[in-house]
C-alpha positions, 0 to 999 in steps of 0.5 A, a space after each residue: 984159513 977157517 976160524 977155530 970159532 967157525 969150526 965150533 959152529 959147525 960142530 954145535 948145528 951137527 949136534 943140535 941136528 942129530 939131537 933134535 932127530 933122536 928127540 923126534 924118533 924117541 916121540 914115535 917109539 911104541 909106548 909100553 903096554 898098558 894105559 896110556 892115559 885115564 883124562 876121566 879123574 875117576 879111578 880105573 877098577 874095570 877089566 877091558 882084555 883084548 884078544 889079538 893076532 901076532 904081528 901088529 899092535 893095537 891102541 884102544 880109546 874108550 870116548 863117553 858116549 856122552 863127550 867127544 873128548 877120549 876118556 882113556 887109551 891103551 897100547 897093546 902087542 898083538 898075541 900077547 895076553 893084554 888087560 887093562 882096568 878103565 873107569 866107570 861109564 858106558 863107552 864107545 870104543 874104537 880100536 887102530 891097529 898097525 905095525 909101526 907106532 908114529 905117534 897119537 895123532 898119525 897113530 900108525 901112519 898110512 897103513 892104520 886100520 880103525 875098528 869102530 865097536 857098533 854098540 857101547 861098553 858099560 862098565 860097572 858095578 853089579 850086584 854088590 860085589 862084581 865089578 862088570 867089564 869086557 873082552 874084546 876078541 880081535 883075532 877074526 878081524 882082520 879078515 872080516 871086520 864084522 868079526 868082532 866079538 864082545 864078551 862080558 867079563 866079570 871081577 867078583 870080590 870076596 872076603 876071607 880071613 887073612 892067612 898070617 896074623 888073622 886078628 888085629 888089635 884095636 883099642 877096647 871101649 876103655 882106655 884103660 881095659 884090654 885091647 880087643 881083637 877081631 878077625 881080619 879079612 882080605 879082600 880077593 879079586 877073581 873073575 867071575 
């Protein structure tokens, strides 16, 4: 006759079991879109897009062309509107594309296919008040690796006066005279 004890046993290595299978699929689901991770320590304020095919989903790693260590990546779906912002340098960029997303070392396993950018992306501040970036155009690709566009794309910053409540109050040269006001403004992105 078995022991109520061996029963249990059994039971917890059926558990276990099923638990470290869940654990092990949930590490290979597709991120969402949008960043993945930015190891640069530097603020994300430049515009990366991608333009891209229904039916497959894209990971982008931006690597220093200074560093081999990756700087930054994204996820993507295909045929959806995708931009992401990326940290000052000039990168080289490669870009995998596949089906079903297994992970950042396998990517998307056998049938992944890597686009490798042949000249770097810079991106940077222009003038005083645009932020340079790129779009990508992946839509030829696949049939033709050579058919990869590059574009430059721009955020332009201006300024104008605030819509609601457009003076602020700030302490007058006096403590005790009046307040003066001033115009406050906002800053708008817009690409340019």
């Amino acid at each position: 006759m078995p022991m109520p004890f061996c029963r249990y046993l059994t039971a917890c290595r059926v558990l276990l079991t099923v638990m470290v299978a869940l654990l092990a699929a949930s590490s290979r689901a597709a991120p969402e879109p949008g960043l993945m991770w930015n190891r640069t320590g530097l603020p994300a304020v430049f515009p990366l897009q991608l333009r891209t095919p229904p039916g497959l989903d894209y990971r982008v790693m931006l690597t220093p062309v200074d560093d081999d260590a990756a700087a930054l990546a994204a996820y993507a779906h295909g045929g959806e509107f995708f931009r992401v912002l990326v940290p000052p340098g000039t990168f080289n960029v490669s870009i995998a594309a596949g089906r079903e997303w297994q992970g950042e070392k396998r990517l998307f396993g056998p049938e992944t296919r890597v686009f490798d950018l042949e000249t770097p992306l810079t991106f940077r501040i222009r003038g005083l008040s645009r932020r340079q970036g790129h779009v990508i155009d992946l839509r030829q690709a696949l049939e033709d690796a050579e058919a990869i566009r590059t574009a430059p794309q721009g955020l332009c910053q201006t300024l104008r006066l605030a819509p609601e409540d457009r003076w602020l109050s700030v302490p007058g040269p006096y403590p005790d005279g009046p307040d003066d006001r001033i115009p406050r403004y906002e800053v708008r992105p817009r690409l340019c």
